[in-house]
MDTraj code that builds the backbone (N, CA, C; nanometers):
import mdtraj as md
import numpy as np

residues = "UNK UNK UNK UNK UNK UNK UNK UNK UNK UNK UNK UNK UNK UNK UNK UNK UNK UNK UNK UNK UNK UNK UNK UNK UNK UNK UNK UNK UNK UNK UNK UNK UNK UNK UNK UNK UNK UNK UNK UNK UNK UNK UNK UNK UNK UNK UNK UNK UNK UNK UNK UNK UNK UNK UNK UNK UNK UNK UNK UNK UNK UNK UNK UNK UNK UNK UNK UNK UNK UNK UNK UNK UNK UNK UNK UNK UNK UNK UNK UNK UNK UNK UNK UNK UNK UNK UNK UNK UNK UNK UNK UNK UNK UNK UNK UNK UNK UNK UNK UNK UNK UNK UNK UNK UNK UNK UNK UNK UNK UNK UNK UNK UNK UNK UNK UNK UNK UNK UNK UNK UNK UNK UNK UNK UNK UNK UNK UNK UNK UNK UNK UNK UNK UNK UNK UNK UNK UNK UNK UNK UNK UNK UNK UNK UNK UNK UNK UNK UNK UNK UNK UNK UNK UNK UNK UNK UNK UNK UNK UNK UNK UNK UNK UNK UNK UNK UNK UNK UNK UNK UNK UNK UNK UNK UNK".split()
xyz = np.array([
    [0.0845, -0.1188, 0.0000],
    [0.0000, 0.0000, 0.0000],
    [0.0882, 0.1240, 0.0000],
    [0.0381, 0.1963, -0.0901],
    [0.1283, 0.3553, -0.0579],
    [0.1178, 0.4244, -0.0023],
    [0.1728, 0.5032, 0.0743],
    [0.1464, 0.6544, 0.1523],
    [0.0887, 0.7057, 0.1146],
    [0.0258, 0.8042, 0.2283],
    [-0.0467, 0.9270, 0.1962],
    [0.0053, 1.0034, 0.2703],
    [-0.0053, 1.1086, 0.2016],
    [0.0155, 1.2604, 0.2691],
    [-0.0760, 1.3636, 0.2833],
    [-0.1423, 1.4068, 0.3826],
    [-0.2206, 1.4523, 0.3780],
    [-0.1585, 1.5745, 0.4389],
    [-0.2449, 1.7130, 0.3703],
    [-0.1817, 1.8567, 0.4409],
    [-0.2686, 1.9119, 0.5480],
    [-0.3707, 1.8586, 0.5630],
    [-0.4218, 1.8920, 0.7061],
    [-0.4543, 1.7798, 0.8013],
    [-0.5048, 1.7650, 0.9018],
    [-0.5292, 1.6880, 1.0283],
    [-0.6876, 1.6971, 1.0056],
    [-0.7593, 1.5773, 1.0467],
    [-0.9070, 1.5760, 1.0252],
    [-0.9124, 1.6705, 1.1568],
    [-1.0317, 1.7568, 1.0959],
    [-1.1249, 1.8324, 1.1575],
    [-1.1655, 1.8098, 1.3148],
    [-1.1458, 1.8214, 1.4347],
    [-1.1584, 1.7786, 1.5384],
    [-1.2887, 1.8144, 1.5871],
    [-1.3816, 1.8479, 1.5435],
    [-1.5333, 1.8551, 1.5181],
    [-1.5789, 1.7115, 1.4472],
    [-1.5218, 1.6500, 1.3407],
    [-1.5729, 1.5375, 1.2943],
    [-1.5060, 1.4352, 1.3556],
    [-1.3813, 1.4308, 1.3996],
    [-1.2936, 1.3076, 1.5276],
    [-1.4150, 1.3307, 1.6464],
    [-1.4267, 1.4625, 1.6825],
    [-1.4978, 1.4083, 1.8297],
    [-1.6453, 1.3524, 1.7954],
    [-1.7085, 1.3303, 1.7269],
    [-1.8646, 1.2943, 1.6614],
    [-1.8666, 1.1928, 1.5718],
    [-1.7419, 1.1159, 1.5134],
    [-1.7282, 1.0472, 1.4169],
    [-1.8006, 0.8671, 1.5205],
    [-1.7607, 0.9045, 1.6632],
    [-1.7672, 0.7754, 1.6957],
    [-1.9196, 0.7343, 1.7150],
    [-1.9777, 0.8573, 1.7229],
    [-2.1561, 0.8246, 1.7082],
    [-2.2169, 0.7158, 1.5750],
    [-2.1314, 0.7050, 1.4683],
    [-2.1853, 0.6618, 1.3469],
    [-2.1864, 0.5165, 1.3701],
    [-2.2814, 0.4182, 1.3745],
    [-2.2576, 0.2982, 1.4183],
    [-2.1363, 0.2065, 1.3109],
    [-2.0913, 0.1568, 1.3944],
    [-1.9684, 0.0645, 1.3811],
    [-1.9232, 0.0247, 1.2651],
    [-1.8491, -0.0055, 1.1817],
    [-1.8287, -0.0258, 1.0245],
    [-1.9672, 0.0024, 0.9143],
    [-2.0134, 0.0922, 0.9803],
    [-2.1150, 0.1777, 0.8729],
    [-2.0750, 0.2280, 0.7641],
    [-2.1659, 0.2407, 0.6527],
    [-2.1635, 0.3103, 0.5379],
    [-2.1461, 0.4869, 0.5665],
    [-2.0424, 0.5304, 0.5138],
    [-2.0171, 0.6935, 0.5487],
    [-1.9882, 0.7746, 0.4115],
    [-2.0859, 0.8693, 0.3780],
    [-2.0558, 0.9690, 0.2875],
    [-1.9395, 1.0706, 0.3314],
    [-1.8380, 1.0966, 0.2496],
    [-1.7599, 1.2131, 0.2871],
    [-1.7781, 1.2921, 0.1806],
    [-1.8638, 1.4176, 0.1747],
    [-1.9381, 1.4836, 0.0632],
    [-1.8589, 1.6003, 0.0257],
    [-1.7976, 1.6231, -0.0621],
    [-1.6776, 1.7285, -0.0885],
    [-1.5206, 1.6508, -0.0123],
    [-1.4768, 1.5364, -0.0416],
    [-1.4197, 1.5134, 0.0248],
    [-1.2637, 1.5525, 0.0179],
    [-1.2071, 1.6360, -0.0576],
    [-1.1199, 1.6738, -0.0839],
    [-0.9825, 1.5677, -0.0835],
    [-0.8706, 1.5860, -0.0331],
    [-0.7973, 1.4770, -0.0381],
    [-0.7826, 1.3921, 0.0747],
    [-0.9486, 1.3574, 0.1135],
    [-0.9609, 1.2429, 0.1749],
    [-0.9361, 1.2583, 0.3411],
    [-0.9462, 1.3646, 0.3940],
    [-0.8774, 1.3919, 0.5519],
    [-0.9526, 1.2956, 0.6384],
    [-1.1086, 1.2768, 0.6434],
    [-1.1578, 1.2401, 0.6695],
    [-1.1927, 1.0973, 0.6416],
    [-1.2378, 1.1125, 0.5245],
    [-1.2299, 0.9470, 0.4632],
    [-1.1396, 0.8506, 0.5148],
    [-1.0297, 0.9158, 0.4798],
    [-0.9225, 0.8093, 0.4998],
    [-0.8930, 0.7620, 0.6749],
    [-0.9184, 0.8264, 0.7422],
    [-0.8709, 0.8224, 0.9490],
    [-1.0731, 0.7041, 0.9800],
    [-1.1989, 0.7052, 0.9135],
    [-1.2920, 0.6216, 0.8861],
    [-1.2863, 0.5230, 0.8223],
    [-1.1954, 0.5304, 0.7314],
    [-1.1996, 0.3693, 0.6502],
    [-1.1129, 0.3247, 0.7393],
    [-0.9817, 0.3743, 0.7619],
    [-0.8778, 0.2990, 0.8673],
    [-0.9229, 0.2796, 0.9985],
    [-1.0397, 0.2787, 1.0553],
    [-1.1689, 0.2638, 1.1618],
    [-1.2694, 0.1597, 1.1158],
    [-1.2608, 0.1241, 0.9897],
    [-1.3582, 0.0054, 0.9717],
    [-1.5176, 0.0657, 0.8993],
    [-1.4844, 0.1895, 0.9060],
    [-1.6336, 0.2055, 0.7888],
    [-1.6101, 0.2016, 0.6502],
    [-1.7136, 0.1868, 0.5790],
    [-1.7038, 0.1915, 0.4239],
    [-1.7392, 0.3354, 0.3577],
    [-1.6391, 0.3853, 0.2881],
    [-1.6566, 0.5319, 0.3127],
    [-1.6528, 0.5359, 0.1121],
    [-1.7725, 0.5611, 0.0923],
    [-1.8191, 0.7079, -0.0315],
    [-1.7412, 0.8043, -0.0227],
    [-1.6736, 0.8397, -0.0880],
    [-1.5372, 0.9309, -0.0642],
    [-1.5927, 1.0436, -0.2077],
    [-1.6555, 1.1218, -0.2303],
    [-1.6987, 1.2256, -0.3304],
    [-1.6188, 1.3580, -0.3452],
    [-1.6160, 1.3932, -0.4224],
    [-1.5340, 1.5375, -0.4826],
    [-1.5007, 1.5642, -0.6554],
    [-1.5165, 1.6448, -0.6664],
    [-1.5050, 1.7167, -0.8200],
    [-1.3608, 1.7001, -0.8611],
    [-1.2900, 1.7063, -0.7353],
    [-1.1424, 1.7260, -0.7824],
    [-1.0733, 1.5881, -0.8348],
    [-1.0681, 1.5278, -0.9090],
    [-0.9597, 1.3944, -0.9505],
    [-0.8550, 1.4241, -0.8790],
    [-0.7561, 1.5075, -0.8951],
    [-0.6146, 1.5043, -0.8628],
    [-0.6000, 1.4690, -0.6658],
    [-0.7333, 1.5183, -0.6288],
    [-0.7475, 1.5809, -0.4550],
    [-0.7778, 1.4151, -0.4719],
    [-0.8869, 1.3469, -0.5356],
    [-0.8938, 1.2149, -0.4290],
    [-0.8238, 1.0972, -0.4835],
    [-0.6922, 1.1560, -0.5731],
    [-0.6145, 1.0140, -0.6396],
    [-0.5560, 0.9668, -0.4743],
    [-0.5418, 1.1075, -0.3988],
    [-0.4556, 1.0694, -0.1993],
    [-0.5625, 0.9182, -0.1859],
    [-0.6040, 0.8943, -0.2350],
    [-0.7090, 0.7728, -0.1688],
    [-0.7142, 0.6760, -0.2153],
    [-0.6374, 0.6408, -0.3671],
    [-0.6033, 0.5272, -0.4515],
    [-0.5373, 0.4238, -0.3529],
    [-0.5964, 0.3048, -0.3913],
    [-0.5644, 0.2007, -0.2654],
    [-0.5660, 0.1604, -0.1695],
    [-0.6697, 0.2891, -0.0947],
    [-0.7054, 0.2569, 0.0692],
    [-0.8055, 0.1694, 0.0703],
    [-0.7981, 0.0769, 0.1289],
    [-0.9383, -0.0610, 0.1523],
    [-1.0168, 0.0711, 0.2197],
    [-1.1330, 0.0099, 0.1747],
    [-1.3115, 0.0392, 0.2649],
    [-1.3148, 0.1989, 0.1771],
    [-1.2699, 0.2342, 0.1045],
    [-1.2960, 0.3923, 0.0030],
    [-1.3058, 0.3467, -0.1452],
    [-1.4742, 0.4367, -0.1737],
    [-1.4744, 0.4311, -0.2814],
    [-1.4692, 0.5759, -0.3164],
    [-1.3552, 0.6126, -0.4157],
    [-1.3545, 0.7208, -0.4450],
    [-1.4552, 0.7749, -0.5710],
    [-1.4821, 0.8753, -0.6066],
    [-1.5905, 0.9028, -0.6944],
    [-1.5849, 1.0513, -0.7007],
    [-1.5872, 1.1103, -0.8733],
    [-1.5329, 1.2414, -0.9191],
    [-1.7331, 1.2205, -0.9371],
    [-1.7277, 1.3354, -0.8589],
    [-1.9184, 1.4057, -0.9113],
    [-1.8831, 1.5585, -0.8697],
    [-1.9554, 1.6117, -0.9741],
    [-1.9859, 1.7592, -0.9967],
    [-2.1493, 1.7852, -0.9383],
    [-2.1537, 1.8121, -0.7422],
    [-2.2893, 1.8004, -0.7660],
    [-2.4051, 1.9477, -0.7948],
    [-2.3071, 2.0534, -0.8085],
    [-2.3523, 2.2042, -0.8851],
    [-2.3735, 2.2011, -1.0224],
    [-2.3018, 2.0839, -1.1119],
    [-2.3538, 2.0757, -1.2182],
    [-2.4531, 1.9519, -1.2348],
    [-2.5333, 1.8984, -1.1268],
    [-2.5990, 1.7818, -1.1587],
    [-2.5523, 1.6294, -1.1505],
    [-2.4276, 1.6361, -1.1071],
    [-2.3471, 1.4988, -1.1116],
    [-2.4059, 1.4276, -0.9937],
    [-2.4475, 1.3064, -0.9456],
    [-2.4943, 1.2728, -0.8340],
    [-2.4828, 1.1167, -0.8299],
    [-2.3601, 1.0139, -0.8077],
    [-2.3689, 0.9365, -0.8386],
    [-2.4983, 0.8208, -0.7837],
    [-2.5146, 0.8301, -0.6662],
    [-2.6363, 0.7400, -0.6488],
    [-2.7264, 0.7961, -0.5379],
    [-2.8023, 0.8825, -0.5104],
    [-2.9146, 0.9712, -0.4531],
    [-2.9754, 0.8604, -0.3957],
    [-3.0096, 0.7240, -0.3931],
    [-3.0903, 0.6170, -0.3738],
    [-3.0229, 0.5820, -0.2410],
    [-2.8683, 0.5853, -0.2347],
    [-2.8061, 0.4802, -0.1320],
    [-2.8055, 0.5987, 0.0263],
    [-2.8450, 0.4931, 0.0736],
    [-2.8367, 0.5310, 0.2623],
    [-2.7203, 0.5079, 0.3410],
    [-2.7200, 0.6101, 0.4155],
    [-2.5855, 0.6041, 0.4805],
    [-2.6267, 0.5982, 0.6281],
    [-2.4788, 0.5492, 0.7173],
    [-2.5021, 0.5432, 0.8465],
    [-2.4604, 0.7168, 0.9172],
    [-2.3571, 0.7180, 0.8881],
    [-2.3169, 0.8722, 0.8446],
    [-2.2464, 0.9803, 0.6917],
    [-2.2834, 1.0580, 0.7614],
    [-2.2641, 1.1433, 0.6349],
    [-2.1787, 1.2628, 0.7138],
    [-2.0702, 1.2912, 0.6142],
    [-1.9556, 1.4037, 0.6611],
    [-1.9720, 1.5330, 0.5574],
    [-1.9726, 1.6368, 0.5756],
    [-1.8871, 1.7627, 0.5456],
    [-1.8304, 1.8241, 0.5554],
    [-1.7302, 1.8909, 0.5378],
    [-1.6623, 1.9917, 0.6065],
    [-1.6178, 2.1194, 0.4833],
    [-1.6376, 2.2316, 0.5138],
    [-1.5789, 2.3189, 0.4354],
    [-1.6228, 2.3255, 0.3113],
    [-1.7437, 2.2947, 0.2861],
    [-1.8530, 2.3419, 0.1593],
    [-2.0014, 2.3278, 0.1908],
    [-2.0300, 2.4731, 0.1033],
    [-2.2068, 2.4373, 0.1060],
    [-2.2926, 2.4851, -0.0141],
    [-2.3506, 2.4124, -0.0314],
    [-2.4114, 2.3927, -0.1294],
    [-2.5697, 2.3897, -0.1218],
    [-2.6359, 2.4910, -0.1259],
    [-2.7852, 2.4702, -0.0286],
    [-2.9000, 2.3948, -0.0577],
    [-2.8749, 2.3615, -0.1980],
    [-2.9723, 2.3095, -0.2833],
    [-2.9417, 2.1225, -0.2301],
    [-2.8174, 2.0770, -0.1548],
    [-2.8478, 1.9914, -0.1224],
    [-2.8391, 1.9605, 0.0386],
    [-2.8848, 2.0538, 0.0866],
    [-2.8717, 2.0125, 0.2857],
    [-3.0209, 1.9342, 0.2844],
    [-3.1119, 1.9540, 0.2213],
    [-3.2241, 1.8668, 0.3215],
    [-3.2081, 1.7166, 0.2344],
    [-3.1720, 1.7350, 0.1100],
    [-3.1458, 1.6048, 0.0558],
    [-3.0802, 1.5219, 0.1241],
    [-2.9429, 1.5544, 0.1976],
    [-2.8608, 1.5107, 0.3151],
    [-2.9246, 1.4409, 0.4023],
    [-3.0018, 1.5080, 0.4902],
    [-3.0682, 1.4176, 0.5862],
    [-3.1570, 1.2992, 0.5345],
    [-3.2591, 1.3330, 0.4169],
    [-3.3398, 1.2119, 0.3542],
    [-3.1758, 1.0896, 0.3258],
    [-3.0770, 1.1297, 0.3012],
    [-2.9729, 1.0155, 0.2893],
    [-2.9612, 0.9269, 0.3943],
    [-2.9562, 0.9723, 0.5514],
    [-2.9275, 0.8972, 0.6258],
    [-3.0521, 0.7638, 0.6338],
    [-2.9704, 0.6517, 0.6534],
    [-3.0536, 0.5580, 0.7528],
    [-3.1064, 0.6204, 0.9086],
    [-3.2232, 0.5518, 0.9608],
    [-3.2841, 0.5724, 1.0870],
    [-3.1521, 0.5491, 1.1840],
    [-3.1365, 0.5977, 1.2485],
    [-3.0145, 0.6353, 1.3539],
    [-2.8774, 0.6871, 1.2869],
    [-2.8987, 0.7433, 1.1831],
    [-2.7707, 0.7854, 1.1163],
    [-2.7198, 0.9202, 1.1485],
    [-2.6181, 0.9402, 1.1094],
    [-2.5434, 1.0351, 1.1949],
    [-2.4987, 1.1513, 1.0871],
    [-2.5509, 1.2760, 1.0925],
    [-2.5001, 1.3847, 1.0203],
    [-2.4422, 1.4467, 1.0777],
    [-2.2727, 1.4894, 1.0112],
    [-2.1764, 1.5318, 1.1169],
    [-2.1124, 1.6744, 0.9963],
    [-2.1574, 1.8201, 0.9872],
    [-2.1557, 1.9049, 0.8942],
    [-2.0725, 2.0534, 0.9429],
    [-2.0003, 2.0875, 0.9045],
    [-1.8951, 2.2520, 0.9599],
    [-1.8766, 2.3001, 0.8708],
    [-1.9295, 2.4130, 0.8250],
    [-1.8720, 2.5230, 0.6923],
    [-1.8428, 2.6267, 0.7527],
    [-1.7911, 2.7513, 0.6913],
    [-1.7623, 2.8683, 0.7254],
    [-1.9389, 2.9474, 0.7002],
    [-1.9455, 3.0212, 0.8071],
    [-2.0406, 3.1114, 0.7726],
    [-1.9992, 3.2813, 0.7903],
    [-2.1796, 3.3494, 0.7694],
    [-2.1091, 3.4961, 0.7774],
    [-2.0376, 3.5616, 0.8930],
    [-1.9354, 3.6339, 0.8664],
    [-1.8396, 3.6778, 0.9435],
    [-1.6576, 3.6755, 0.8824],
    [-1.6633, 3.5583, 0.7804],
    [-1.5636, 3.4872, 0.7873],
    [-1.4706, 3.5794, 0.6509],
    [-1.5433, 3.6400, 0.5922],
    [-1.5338, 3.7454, 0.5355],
    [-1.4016, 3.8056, 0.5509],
    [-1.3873, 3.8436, 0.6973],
    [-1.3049, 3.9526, 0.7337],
    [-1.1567, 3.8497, 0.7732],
    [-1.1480, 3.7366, 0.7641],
    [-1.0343, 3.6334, 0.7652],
    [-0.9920, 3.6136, 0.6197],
    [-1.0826, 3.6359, 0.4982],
    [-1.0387, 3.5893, 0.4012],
    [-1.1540, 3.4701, 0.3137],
    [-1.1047, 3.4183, 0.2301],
    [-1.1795, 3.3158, 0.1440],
    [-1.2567, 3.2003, 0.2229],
    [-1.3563, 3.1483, 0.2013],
    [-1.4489, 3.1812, 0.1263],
    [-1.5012, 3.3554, 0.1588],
    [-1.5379, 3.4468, 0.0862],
    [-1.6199, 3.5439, 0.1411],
    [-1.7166, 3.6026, 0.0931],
    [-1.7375, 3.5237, -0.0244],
    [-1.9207, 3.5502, -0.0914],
    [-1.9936, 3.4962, -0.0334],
    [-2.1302, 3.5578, -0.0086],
    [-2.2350, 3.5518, 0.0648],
    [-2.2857, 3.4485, -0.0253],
    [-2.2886, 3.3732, -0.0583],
    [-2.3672, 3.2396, -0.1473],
    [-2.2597, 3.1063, -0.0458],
    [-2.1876, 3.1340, -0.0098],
    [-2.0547, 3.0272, 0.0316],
    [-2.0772, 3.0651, 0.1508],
    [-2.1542, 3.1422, 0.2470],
    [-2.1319, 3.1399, 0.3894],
    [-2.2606, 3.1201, 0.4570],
    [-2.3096, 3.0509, 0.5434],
    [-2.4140, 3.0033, 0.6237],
    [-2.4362, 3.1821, 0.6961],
    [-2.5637, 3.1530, 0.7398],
    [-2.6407, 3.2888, 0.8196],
    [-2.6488, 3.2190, 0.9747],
    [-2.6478, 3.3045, 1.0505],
    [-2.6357, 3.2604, 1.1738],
    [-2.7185, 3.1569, 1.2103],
    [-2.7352, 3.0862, 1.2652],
    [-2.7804, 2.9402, 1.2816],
    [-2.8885, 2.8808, 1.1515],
    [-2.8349, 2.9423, 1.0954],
    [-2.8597, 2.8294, 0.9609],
    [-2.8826, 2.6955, 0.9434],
    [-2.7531, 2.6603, 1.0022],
    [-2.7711, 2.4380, 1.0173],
    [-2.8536, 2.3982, 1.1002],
    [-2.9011, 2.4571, 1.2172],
    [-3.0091, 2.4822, 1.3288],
    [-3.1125, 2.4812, 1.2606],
    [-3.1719, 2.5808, 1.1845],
    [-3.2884, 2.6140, 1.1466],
    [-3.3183, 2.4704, 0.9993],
    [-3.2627, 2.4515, 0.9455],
    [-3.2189, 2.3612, 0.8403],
    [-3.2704, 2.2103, 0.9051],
    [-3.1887, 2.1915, 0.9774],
    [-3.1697, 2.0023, 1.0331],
    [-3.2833, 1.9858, 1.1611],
    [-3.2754, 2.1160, 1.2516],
    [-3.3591, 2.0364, 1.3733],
    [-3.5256, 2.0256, 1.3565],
    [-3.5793, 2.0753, 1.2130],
    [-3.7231, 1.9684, 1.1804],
    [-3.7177, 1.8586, 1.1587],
    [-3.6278, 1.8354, 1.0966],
    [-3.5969, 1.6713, 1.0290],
    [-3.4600, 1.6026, 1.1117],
    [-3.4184, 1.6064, 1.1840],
    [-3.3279, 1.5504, 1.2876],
    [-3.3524, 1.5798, 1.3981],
    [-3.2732, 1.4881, 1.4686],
    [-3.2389, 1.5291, 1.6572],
    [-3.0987, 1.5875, 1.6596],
    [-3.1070, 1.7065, 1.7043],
    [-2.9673, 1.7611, 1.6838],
    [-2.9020, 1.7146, 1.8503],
    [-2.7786, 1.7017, 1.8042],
    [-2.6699, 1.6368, 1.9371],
    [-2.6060, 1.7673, 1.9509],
    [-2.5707, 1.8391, 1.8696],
    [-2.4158, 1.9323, 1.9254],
    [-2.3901, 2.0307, 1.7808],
    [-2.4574, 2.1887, 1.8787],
    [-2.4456, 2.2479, 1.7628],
    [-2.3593, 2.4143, 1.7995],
    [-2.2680, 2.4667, 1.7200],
    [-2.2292, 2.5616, 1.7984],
    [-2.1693, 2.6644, 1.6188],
    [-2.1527, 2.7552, 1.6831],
    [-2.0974, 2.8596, 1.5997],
    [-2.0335, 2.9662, 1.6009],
    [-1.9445, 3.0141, 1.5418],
    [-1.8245, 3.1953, 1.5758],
    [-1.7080, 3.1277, 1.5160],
    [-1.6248, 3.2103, 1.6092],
    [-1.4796, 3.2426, 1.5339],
    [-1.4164, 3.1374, 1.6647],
    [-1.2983, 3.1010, 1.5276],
    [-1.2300, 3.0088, 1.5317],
    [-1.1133, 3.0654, 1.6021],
    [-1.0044, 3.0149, 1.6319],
    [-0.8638, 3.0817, 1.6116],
    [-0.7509, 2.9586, 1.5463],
    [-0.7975, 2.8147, 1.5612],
    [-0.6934, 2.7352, 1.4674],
    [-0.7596, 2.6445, 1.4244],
    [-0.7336, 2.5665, 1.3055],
    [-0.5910, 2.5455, 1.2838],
    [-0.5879, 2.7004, 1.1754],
    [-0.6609, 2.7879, 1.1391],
    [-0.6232, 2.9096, 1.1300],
    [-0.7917, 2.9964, 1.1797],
    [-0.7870, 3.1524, 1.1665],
    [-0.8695, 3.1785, 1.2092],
    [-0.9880, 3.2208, 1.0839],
    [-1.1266, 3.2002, 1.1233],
    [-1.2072, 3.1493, 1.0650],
    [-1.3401, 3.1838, 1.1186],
    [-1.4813, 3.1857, 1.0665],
    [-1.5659, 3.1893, 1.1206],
    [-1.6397, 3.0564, 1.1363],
    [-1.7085, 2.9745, 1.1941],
    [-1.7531, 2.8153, 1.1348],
    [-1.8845, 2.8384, 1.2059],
    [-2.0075, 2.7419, 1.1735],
    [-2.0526, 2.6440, 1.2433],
    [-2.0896, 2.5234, 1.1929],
    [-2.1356, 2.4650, 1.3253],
    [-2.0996, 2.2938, 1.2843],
    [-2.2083, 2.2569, 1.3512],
    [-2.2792, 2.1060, 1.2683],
    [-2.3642, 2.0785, 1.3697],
    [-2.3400, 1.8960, 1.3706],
    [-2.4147, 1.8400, 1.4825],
    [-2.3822, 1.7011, 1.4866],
    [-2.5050, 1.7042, 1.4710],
    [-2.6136, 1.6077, 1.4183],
    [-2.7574, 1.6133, 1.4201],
    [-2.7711, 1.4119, 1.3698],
    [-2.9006, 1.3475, 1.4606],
    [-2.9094, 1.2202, 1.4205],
    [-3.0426, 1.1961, 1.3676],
    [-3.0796, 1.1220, 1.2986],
    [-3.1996, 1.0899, 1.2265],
    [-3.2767, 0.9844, 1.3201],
    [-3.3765, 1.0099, 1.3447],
    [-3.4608, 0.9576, 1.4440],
    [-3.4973, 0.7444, 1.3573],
    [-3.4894, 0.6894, 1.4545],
    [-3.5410, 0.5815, 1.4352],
    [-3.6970, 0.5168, 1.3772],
])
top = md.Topology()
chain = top.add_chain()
for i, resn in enumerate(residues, 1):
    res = top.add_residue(resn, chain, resSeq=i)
    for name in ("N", "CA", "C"):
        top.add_atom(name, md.element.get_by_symbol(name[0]), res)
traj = md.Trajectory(xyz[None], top)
């Protein structure tokens, strides 16, 4: 098997919530870039949907058992299978609004949505800073807790691993 190198450390918002997802479950990592996440879950025993637009970002994932990697464009309509259920589902660091409630219809009954983007504020740190790319103040709140049980939801400014505006929510799909 070959190395990977990865340039950041998974998200310590999705490490501390990752262990809610039941046990070698099926896991979407939706924008998954070069795999930060994916890859620290498959090496945990889930079977991880590994998604992103970028080819070059998820070749980091060529050869890891339990990842299926998969190039979808889902702003231009790309969606490889809308049908399949997950135990959890990951995001981090994109949003896309046209698909958050689709998200939750993904999970299986006790499944685990574990989601952190930058919202407004974040502006004044730098990129993302168009208002189409940044969540409104409890946004993921207002979004998930009709259709989920939210576990753990919080939001503001960051200071590492640089500084940032975020929020994040942990939210589970009722049985």
């Amino acid at each position: 098997m070959m190395k990977h190198y990865l340039l950041e450390k998974p998200s310590p918002w999705i490490v501390k919530h990752a262990p809610l997802i039941a046990k070698e479950g099926r896991v979407l990592d939706l924008a998954c870039g070069n795999g930060r996440h994916a890859i620290r879950l498959a090496k945990q025993g889930y079977r991880v949907d590994a998604i992103d637009r970028d080819a070059q970002a998820l070749s980091s994932m060529l050869g890891v058992d339990n990842i299926n990697a998969s190039i979808a464009d889902f702003e231009a309509g790309g969606w490889p299978d809308s049908d399949r259920r997950y135990d959890g589902l990951i995001v981090s660091r994109y949003l896309y609004r046209p698909l958050l409630l689709t998200l939750a219809e993904m999970l299986n009954p006790g499944g685990v949505l574990i989601y952190e983007t930058f919202m407004m504020g974040n502006e004044h740190y730098g990129k993302p800073s168009n208002p189409d790319f940044l969540l409104q103040p409890d946004e993921l709140l207002e979004v998930y807790s009709p259709v989920l049980t939210i576990v753990a939801f919080e939001q503001g400014e960051q200071k590492t691993p640089r500084p940032a505006v975020m929020q994040r929510i942990c939210a589970v799909k009722n049985l």
